[in-house]
Backbone as CSV, one residue per row, in Angstrom:
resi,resn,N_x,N_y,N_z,CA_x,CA_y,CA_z,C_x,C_y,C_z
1,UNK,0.827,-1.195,0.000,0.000,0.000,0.000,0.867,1.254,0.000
2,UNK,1.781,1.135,1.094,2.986,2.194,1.463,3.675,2.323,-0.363
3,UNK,4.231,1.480,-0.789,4.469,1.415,-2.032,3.888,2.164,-2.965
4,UNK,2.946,1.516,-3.471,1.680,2.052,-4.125,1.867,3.547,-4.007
5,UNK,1.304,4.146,-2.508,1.085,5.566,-2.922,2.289,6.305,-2.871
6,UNK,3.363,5.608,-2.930,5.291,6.403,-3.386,5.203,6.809,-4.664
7,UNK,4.691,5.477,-5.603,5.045,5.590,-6.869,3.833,6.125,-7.733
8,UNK,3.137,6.707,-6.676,1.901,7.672,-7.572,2.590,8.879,-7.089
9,UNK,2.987,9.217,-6.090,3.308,10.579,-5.757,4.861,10.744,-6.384
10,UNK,5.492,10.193,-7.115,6.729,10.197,-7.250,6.174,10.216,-8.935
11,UNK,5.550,9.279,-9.104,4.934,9.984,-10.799,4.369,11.190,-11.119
12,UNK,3.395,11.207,-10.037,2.965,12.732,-10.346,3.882,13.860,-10.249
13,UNK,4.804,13.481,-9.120,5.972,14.865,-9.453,6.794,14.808,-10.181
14,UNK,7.222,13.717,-10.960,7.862,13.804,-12.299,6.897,13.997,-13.620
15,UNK,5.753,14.115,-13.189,4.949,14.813,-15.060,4.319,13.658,-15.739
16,UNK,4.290,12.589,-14.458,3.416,11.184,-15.463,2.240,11.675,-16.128
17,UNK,1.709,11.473,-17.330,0.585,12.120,-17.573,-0.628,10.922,-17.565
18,UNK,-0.072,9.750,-17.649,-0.843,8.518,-17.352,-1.727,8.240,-16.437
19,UNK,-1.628,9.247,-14.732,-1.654,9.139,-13.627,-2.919,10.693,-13.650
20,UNK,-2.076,11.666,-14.494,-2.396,13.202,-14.492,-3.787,12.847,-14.801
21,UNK,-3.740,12.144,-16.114,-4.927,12.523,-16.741,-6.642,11.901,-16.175
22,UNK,-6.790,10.570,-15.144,-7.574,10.404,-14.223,-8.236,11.544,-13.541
23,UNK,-7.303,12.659,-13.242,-7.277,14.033,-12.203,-8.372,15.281,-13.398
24,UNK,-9.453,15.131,-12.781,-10.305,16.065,-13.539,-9.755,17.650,-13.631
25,UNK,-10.698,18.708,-14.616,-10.258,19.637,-14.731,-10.926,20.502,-13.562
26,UNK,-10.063,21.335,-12.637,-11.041,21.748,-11.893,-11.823,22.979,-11.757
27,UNK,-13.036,22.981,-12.007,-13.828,24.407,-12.407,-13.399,25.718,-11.139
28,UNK,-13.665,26.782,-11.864,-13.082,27.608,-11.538,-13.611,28.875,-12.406
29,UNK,-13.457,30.173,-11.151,-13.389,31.370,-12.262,-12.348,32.522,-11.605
30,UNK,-11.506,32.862,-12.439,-9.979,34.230,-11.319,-10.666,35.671,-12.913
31,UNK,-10.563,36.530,-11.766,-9.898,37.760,-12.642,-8.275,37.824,-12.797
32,UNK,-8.320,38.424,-14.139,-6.558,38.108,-14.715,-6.020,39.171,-15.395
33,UNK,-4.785,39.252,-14.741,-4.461,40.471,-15.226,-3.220,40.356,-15.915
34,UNK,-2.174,41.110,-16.802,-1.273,41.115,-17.465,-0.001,41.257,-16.897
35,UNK,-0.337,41.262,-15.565,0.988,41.298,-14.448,0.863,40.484,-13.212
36,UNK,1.611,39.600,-12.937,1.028,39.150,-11.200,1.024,40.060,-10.298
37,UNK,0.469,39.446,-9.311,0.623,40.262,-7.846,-0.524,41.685,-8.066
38,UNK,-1.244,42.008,-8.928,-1.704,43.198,-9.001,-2.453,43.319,-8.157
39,UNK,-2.864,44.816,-7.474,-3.821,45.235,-6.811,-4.287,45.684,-7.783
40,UNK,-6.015,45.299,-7.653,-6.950,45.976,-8.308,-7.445,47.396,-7.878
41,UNK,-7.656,48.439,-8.935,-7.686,49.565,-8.758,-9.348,49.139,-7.849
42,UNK,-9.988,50.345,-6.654,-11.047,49.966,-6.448,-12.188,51.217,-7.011
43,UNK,-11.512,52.262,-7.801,-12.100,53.154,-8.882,-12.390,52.968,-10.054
44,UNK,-10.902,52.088,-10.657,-10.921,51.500,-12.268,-10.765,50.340,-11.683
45,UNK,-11.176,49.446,-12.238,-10.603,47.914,-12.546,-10.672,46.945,-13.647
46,UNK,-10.033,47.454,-14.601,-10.369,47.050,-16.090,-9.327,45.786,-15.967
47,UNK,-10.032,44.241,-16.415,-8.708,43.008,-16.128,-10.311,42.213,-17.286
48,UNK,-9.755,40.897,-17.089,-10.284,39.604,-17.901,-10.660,38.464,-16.349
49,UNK,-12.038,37.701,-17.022,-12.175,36.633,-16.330,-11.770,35.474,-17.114
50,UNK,-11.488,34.499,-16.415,-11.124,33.075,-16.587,-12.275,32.637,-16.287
51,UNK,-13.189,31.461,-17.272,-13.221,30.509,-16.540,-13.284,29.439,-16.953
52,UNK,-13.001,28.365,-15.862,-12.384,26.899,-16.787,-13.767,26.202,-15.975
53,UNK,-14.441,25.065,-16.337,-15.164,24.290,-16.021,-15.328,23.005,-17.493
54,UNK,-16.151,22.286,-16.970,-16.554,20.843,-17.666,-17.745,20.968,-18.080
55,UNK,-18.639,20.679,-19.367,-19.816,20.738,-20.156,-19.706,19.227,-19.881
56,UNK,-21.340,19.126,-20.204,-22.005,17.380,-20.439,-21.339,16.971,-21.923
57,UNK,-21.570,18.043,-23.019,-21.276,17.814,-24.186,-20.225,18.343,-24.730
58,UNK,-19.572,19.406,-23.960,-18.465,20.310,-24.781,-16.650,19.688,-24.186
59,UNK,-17.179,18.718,-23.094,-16.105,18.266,-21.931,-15.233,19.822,-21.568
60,UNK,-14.350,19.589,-21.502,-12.980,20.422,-20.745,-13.437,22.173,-21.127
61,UNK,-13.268,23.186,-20.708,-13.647,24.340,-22.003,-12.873,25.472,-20.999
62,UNK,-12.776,26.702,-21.866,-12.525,28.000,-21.170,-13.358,29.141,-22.115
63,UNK,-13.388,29.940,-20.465,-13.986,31.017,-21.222,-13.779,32.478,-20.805
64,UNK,-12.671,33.051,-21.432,-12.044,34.356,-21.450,-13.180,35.359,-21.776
65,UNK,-12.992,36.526,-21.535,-14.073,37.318,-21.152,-13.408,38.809,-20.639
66,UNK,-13.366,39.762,-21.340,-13.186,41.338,-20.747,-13.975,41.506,-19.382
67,UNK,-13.566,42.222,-18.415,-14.394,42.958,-17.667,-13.870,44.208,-16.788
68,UNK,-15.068,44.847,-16.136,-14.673,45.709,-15.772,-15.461,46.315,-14.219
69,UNK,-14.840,46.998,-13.448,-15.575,46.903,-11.773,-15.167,48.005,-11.670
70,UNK,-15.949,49.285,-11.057,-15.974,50.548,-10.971,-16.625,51.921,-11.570
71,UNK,-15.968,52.689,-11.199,-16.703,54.080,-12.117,-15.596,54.335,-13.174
72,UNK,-15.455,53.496,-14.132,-14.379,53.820,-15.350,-15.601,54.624,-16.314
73,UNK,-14.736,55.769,-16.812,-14.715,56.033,-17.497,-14.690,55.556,-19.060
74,UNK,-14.500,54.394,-19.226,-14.129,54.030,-20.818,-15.556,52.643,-20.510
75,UNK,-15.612,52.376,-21.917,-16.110,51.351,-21.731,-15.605,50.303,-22.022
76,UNK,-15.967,48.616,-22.023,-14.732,47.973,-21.972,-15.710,46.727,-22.683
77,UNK,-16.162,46.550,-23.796,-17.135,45.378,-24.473,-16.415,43.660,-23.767
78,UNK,-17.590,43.366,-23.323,-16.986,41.909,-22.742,-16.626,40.697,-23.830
79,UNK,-16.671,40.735,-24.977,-16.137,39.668,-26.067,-15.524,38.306,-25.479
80,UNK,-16.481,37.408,-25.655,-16.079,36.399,-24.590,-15.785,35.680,-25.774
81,UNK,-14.801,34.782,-25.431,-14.023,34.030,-26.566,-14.225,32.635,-25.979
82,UNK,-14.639,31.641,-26.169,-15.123,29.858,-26.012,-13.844,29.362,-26.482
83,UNK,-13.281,28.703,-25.821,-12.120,27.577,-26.458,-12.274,26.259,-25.380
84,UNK,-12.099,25.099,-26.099,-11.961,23.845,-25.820,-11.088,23.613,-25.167
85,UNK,-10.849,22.605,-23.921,-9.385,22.017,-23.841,-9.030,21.269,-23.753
86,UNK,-7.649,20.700,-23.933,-7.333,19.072,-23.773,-6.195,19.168,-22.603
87,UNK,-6.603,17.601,-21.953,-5.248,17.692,-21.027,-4.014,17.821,-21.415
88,UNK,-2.801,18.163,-21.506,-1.389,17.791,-21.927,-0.375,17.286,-20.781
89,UNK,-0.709,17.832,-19.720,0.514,16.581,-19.023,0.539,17.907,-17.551
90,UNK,1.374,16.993,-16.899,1.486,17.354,-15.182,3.041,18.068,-15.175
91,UNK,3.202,19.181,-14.506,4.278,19.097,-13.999,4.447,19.724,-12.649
92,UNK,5.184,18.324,-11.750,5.107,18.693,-10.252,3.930,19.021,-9.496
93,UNK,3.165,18.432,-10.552,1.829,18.604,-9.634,0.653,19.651,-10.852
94,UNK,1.446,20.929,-11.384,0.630,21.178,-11.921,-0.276,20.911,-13.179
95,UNK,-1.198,21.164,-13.641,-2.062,20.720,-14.511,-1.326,21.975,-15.738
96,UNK,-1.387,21.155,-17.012,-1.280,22.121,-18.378,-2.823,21.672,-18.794
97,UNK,-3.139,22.611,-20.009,-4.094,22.379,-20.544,-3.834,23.704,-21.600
98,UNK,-4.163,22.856,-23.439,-4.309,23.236,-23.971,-5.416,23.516,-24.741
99,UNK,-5.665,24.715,-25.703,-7.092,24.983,-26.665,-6.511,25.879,-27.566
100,UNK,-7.583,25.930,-28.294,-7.278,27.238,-29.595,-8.543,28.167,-29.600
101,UNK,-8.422,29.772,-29.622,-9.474,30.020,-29.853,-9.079,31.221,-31.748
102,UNK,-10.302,31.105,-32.085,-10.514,31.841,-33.656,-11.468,32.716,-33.086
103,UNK,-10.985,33.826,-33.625,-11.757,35.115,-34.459,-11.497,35.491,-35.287
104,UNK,-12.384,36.509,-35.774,-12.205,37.178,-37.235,-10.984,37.439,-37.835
105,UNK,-10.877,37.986,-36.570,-9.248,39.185,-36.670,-8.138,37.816,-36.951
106,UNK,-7.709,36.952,-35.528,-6.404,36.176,-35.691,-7.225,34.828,-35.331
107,UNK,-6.331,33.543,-34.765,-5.992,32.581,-34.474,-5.017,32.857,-32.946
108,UNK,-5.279,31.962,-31.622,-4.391,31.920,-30.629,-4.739,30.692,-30.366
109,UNK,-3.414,30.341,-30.149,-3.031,29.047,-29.179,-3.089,29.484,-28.015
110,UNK,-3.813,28.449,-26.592,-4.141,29.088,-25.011,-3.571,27.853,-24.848
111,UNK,-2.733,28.623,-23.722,-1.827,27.317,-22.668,-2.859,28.042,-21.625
112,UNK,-2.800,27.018,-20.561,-3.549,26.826,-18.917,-2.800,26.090,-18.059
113,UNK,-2.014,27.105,-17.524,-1.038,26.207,-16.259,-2.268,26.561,-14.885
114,UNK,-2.192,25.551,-14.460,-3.252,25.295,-13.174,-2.428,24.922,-11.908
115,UNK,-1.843,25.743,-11.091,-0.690,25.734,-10.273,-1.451,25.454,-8.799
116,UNK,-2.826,25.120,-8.982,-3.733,24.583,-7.273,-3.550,23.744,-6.799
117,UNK,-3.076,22.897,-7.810,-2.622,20.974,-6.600,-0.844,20.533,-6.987
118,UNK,-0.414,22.028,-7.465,1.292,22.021,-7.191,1.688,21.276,-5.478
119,UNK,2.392,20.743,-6.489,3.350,19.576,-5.392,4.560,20.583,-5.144
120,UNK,5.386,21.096,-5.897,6.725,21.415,-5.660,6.562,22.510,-4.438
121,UNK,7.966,23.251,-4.366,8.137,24.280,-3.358,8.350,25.596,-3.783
122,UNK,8.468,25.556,-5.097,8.855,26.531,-5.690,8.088,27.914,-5.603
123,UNK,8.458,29.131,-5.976,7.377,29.964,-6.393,6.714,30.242,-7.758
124,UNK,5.463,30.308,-7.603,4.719,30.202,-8.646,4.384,31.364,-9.164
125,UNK,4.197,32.234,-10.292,3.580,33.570,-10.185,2.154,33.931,-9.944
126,UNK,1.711,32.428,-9.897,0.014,32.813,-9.682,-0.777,31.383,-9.528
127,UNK,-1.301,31.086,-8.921,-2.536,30.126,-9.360,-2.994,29.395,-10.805
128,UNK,-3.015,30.601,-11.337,-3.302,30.434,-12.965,-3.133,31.064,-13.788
129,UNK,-2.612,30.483,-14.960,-1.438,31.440,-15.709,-2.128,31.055,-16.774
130,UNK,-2.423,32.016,-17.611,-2.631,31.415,-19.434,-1.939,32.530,-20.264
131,UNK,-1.687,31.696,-21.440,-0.345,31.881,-22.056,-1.403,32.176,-23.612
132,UNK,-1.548,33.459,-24.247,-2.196,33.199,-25.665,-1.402,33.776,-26.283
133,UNK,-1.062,31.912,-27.374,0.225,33.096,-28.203,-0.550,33.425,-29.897
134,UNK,-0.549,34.716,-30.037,-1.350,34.725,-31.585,-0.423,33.967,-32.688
135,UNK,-1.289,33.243,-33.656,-0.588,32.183,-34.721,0.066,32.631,-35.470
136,UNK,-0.261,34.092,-36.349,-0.129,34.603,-36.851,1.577,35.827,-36.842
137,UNK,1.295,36.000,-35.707,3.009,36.808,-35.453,3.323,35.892,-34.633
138,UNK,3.309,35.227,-33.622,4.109,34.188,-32.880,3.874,35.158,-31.019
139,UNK,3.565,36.345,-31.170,3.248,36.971,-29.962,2.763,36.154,-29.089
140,UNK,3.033,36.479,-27.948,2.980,35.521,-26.573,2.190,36.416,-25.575
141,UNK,0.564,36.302,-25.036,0.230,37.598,-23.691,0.077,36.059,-22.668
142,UNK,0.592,36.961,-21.644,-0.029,36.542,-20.333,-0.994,36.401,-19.319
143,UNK,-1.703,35.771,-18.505,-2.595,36.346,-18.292,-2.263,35.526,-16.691
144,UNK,-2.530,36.493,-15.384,-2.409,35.911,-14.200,-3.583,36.284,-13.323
145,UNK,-3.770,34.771,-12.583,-5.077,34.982,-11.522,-4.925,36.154,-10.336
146,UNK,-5.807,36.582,-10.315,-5.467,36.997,-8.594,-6.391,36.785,-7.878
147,UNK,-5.245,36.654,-6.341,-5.653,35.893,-5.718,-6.652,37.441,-4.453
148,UNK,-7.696,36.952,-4.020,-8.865,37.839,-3.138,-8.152,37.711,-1.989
């Protein structure tokens, strides 16, 4: 038994994805901003929601989304963008997850590092990190949770 749960915890912190992929996606929604650590303005607060959850029919999905909290001045259209995801593999615990989303304009590839059931010790820059790189120039944005 002692055995057993060594060589699950010793897979999972080496990136088994054999082990990973049993481990559901876990729903969720962060505001995200283009820098970690941010304090949100409590006048402006112009950032993006995340959110990742599971459909009956769509399985894995995300759904990016403008928003905005305060007396801003500008307005800020919420254009929510739907992308699919698939598992891709563990590391040290954390979850990747990839999708693509299309619009008019470009094509982006979305990475989803899910840093909540991190094993390691390391520092993380956030909870949840997504990575959209446009197809088209190769550009890379960031996007980080914050934490309430």
């Amino acid at each position: 038994m002692l055995k057993t749960f060594c060589s699950a915890l010793i897979a999972l912190t080496l990136g088994s994805t054999a082990i990973a992929q049993t481990i559901p996606l876990q729903p969720g929604k962060w505001k995200m901003y283009s820098q970690p650590n941010v304090t949100p303005s409590d006048f402006c607060d112009v950032h993006q929601f995340l959110t990742l959850d599971k459909g009956t029919l769509t399985g894995e999905f995300g759904l990016l989304e403008q928003g905005l909290n305060g007396v801003c001045e500008i307005y800020v259209p919420r254009n929510p963008r739907f992308f699919n995801l698939a598992f891709d593999a563990t590391e040290c615990g954390s979850q990747i997850w990839l999708g693509e989303i299309e619009t008019l304009e470009a094509r982006f590839e979305v990475k989803v590092l899910d840093h909540r059931t991190r094993l390691c010790d390391d520092l993380v820059p956030a909870l949840i990190v997504a990575e959209l790189k446009d197809s088209s120039t190769g550009e890379t944005t960031k996007l980080y949770s914050h934490q309430d």
